[in-house]
C-alpha positions as CSV (number, residue, x, y, z in Angstrom):
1,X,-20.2,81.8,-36.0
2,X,-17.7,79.6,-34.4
3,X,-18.3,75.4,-35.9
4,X,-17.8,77.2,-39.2
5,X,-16.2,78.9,-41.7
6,X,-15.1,82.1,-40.7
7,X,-15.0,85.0,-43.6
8,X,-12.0,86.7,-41.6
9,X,-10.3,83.4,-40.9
10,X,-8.6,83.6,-44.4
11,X,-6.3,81.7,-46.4
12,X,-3.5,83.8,-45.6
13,X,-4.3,83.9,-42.1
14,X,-4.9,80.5,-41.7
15,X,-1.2,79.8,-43.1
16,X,0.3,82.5,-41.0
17,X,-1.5,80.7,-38.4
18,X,0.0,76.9,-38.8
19,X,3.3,78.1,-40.1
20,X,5.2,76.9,-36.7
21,X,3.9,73.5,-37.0
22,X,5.9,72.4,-39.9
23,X,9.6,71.7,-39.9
24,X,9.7,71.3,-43.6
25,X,7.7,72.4,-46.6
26,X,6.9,68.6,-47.6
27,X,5.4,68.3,-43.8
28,X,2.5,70.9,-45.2
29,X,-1.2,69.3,-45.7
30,X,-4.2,71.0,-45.8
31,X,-6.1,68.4,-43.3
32,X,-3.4,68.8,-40.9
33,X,-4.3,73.3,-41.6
34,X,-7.8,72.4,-40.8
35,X,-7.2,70.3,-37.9
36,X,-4.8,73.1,-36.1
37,X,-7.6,76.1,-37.5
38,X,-10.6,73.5,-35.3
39,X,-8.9,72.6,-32.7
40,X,-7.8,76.1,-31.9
41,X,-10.4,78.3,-32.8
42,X,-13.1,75.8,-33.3
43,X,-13.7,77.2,-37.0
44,X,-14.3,74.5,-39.2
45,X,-12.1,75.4,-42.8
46,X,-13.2,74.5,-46.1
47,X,-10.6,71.7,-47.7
48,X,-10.1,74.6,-50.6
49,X,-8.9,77.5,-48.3
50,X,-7.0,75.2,-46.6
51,X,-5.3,73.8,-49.8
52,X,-4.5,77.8,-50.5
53,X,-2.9,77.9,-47.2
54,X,-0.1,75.4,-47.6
55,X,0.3,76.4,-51.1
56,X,1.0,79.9,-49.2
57,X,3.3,78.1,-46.6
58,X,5.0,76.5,-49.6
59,X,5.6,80.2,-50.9
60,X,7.2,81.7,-47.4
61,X,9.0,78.4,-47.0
62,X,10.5,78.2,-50.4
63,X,9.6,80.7,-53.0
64,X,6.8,82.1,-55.2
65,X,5.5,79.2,-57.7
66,X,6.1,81.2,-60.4
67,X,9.1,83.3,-59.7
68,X,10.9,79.9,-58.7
69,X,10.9,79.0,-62.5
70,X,13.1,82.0,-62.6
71,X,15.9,80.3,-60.4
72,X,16.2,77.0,-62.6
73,X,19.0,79.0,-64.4
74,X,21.4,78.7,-60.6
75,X,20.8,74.7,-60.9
76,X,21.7,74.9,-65.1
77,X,22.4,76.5,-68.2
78,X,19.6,74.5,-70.3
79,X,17.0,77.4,-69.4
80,X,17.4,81.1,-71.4
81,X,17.5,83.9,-68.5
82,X,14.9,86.2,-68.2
83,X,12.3,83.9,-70.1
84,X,9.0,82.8,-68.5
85,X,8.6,80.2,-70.7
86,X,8.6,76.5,-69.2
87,X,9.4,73.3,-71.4
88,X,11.6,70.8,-69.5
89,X,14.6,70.5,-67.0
90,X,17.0,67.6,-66.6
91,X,19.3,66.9,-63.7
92,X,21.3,64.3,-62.4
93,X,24.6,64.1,-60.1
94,X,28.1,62.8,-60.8
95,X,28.1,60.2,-58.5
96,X,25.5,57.8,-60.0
97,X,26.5,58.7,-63.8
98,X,30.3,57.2,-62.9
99,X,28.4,54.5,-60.7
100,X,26.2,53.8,-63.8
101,X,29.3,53.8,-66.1
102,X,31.5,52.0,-64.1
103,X,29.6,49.1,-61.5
104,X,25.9,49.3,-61.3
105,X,23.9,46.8,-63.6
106,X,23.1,48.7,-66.9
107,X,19.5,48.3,-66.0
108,X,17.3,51.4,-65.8
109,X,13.6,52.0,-64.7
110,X,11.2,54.6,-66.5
111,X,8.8,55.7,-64.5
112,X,6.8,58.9,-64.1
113,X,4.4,61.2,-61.7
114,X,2.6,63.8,-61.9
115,X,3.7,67.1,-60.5
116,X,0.9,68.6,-57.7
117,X,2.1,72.1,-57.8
118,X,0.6,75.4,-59.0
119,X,1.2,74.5,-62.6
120,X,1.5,70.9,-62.7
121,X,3.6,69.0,-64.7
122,X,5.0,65.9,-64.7
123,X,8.3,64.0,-63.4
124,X,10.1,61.5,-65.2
125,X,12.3,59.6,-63.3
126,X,15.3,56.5,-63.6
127,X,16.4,54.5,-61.2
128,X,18.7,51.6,-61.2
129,X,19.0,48.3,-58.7
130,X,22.5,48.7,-57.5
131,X,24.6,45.5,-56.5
132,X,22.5,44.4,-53.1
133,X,19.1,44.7,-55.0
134,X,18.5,48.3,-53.6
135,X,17.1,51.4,-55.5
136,X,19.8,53.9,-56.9
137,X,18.9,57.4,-58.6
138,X,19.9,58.2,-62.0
139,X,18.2,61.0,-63.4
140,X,15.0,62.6,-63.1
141,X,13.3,65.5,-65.6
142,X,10.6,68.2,-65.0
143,X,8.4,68.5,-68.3
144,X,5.2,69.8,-69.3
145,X,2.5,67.0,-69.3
146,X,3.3,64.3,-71.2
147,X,4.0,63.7,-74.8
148,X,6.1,61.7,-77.0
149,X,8.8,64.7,-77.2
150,X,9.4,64.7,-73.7
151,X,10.0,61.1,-73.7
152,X,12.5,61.0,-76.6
153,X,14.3,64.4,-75.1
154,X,14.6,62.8,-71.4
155,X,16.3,59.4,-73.3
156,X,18.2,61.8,-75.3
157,X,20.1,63.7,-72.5
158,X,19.7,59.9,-70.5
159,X,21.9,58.4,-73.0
160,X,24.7,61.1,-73.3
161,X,25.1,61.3,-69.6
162,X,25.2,57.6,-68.2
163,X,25.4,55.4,-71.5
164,X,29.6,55.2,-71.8
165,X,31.6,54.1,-75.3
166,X,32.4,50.7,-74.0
167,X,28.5,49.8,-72.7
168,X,26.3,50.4,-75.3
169,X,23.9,48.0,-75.2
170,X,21.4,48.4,-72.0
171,X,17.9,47.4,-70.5
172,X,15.1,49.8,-70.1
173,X,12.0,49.1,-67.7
174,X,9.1,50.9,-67.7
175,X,5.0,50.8,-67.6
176,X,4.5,51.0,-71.1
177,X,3.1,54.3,-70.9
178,X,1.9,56.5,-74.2
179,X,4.4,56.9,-76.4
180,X,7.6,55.3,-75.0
181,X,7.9,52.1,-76.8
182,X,8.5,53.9,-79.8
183,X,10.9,57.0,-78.1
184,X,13.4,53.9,-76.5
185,X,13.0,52.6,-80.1
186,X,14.5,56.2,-81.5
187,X,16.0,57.5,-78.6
188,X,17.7,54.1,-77.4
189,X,18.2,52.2,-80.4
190,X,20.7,49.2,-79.1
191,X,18.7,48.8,-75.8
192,X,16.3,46.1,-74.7
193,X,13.2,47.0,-73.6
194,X,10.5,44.9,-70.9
195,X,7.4,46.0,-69.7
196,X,6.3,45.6,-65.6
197,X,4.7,42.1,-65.6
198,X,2.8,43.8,-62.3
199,X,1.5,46.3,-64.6
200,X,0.0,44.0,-67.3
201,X,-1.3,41.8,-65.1
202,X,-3.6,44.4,-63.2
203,X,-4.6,44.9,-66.8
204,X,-5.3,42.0,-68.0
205,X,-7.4,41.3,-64.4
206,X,-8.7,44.6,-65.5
207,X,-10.3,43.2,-68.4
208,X,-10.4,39.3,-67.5
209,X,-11.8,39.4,-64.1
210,X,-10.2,36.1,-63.6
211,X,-7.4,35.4,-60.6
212,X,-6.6,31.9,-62.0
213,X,-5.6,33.6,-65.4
214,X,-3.8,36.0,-63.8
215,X,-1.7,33.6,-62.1
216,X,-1.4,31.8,-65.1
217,X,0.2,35.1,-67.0
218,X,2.2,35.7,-64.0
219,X,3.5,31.9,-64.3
220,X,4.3,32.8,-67.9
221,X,6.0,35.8,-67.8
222,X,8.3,34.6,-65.0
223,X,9.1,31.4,-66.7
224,X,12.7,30.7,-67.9
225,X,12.3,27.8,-69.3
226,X,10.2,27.8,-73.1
227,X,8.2,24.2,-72.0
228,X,7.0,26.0,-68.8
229,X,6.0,28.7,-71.1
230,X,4.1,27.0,-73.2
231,X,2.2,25.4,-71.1
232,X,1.0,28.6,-69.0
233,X,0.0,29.6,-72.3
234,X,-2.0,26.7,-73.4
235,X,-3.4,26.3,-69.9
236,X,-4.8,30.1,-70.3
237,X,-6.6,29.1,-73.9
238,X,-7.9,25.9,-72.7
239,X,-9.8,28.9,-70.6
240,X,-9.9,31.7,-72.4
241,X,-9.2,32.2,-76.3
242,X,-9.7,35.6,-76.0
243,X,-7.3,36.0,-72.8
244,X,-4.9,34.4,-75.2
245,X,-5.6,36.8,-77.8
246,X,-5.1,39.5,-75.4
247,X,-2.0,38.4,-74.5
248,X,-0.7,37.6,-77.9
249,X,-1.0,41.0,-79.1
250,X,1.6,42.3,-76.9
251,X,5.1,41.2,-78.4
252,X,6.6,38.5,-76.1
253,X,10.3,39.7,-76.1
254,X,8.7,42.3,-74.1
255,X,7.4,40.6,-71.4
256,X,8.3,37.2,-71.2
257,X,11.8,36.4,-69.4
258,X,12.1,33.1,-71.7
259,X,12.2,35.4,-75.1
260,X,13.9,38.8,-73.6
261,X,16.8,39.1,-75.9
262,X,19.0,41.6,-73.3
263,X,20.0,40.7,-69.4
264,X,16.9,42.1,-66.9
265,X,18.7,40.6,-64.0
266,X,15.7,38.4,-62.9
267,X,13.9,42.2,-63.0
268,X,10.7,41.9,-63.9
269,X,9.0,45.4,-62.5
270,X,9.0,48.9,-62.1
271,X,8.6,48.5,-58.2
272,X,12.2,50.5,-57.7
273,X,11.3,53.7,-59.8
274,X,7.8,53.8,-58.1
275,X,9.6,53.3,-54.8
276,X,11.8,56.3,-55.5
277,X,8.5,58.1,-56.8
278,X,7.4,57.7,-53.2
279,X,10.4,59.2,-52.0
280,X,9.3,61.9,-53.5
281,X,5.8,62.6,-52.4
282,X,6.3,65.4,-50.3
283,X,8.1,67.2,-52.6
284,X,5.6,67.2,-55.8
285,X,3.6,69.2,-54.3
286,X,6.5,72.2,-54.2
287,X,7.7,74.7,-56.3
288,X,10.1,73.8,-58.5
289,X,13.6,75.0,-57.4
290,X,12.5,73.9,-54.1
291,X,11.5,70.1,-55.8
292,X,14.9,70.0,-57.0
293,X,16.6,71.3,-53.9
294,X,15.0,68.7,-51.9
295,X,16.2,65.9,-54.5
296,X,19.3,66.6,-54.4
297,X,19.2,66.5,-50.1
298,X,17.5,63.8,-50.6
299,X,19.9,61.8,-52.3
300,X,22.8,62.8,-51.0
301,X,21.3,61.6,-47.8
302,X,21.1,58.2,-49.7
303,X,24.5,58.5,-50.7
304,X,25.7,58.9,-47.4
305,X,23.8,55.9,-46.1
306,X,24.7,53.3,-48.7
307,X,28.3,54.2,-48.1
308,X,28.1,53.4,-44.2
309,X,26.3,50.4,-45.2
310,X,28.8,49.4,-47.7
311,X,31.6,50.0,-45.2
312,X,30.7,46.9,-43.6
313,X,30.6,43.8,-45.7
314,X,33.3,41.7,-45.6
315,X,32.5,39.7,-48.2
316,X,33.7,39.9,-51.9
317,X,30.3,40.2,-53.4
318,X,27.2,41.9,-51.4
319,X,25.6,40.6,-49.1
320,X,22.4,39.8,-51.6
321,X,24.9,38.0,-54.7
322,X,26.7,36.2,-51.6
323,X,23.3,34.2,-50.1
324,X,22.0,33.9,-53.9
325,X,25.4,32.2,-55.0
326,X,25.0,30.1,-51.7
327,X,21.8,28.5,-52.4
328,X,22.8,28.0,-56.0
329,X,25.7,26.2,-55.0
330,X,23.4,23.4,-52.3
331,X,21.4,22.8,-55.3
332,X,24.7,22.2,-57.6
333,X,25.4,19.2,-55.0
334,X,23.2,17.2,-56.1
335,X,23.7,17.0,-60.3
336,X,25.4,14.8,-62.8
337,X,28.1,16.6,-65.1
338,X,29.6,15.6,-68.1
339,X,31.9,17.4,-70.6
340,X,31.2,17.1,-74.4
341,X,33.2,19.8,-75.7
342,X,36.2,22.9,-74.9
343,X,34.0,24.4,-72.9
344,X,30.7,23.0,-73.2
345,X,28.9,20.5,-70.9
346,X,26.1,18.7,-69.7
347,X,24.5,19.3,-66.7
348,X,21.8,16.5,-65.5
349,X,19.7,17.5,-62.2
350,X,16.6,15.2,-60.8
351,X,14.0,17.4,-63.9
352,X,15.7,18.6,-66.9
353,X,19.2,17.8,-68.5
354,X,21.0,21.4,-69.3
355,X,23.9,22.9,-71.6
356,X,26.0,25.1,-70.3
357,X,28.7,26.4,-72.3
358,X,31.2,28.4,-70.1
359,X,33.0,30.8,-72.4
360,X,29.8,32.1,-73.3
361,X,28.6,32.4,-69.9
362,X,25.5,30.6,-70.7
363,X,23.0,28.0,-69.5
364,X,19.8,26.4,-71.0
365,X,17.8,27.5,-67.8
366,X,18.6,31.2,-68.6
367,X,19.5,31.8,-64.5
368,X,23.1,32.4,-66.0
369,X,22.4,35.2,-68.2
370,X,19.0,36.7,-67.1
371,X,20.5,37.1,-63.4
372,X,24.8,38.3,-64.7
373,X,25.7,35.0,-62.5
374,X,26.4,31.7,-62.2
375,X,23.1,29.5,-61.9
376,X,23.7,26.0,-60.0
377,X,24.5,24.2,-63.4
378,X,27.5,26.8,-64.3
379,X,28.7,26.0,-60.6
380,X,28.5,21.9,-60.7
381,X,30.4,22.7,-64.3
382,X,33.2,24.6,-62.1
């Protein structure tokens, strides 16, 4: 019978089998079981036995799927002992709520996965863009598949734990999935709230077909300026009223960096919490106690490499802010300022003729306020 399945070449057997192959339980795959069961025995596996047998592997590696719901109570107190029932779990780790509170951009990206385990689920994670533009892990949240609850509960526990007296106020990216406009509206009521330009636009190619009004959106939403706006918007009806429509019904402040009332840091997508998703691929697929020990290895790893990093500028800002204020200041070179008022002034470069009041920390371009630093108008001013 050997070239195919083989009744006694079980599921159990097969993970008994491939067990010394992996290192780690987020090495496991079911083509790489198949692969070791053929080239071995030369029994070809079905995919579905296969699948069993890592789930198996999972089980000896970590623990039972079902009994590691049980062991939630070790990592907190949120779960009742002794009941099987599953709703949600929330975790996070001192060092990035006192980093949140105290130097990391009060920026954070919604995002969420679904869980591959036994019983599903999904994960709901935030991430922030720490000082040299890199991911940094806030707080992530097991819950049954998704609803409008879960969403308001994760912002809930998200704003007792990293939104501090004194910073209130706070921007919130995400994908506009189902239901959490309206939970950051209840849950998050002072905070400002953009959706992933990269995610609209796949939509609206979705339903357009059309890479020239795609670009055109793009152009918009990026746009600082209102003229440049405005004219990626006419540009797109000239083409297409009903692009425009399309477009129109989503509410601008959302989107569009030239109405965002809050400071997205020149942030425009969700491309840091689905990074840190990725992260996390191997370890969806585990049971849970064993998903949230591998987090938190997982980010202290991170921890310990940012700080070696850190160790080794020598500059007062990072390395990113540093060659960002460097360029700003070439262009600066080159412009005409004059003062008309305490504070306020008028900055004239080769295109456009700019205000930029300096107590306020603001400029006319909206560099100054959408980035937290001084654009090449605020730094002829100075």
């Amino acid at each position: 019978m050997k070239g195919n399945d083989h009744p006694m070449a079980t599921a159990k057997w097969a993970a008994e089998s491939s067990l010394a192959l992996f290192e780690s339980p987020e090495d496991v795959t079911a083509p790489m079981i198949r692969r070791y069961i053929k080239a071995q025995w030369d029994i070809t596996m079905s995919y579905q036995k296969a699948h069993i047998a890592k789930m198996i592997i999972h089980e000896i590696m970590c623990w039972n799927a079902k009994a590691s719901y049980r062991i939630l109570p070790a990592y907190a107190d949120e779960l009742p002992r002794g009941d099987d029932t599953f709703g949600r779990f929330f975790w996070s780790f001192g060092p990035s709520i006192s980093a949140f509170n105290q130097t990391v951009r009060p920026l954070a990206l919604i995002d969420e996965t679904h869980l591959r385990g036994k019983y599903r689920g999904s994960l709901l994670v935030a991430t922030a863009i720490y000082g040299n533009n890199g991911l940094f892990p806030l707080a992530l949240t097991v819950v049954e598949p998704e609803t409008y609850d879960n969403w308001v509960w994760f912002l809930h526990l998200f704003s007792q734990n990293f939104i501090s007296a004194g910073r209130d106020v706070i921007t919130i990216g995400s994908d506009r999935m189902k239901g959490l406009p309206r939970a950051v509206a209840e849950a998050l009521p002072g905070s400002h709230h953009f959706y992933c330009i990269h995610y609209l636009s796949a939509n609206f190619h979705g339903n357009f077909k059309s890479e020239d009004l795609q670009k055109l959106f793009v152009i918009a939403a990026y746009s600082l300026r209102e003229g440049a706006f405005k004219n990626a918007m006419e540009s797109i009806k000239s083409m297409s009223k009903s692009a425009e429509k399309w477009i129109s019904e989503i509410p601008k402040q959302n989107w569009a960096n030239t109405y965002f009332e809050g400071s997205r840091y020149n942030v425009l997508t969700t491309n840091t919490a689905e990074s840190f998703n990725a992260l996390l691929k191997g370890s969806r697929e585990l049971p849970i106690a064993a998903l949230v020990e591998q987090t938190r290895w997982r980010i202290f790893d991170f921890f310990q490499y940012r700080q070696k990093a850190g160790s080794k500028w020598t500059t007062r800002l990072t390395p990113n802010a540093e060659d960002w204020l460097a360029d700003e200041c070439i262009l600066a070179g080159g412009y005409m300022v004059h003062q008309y008022g305490w504070t306020v002034y008028e900055v004239k470069s080769k295109y456009h003729v700019d205000e930029v009041d300096i107590e306020k920390k603001t400029c006319t371009c909206r560099l100054f306020q959408t980035m937290g630093m001084s654009c090449s108008h605020a730094i002829a001013v100075m």
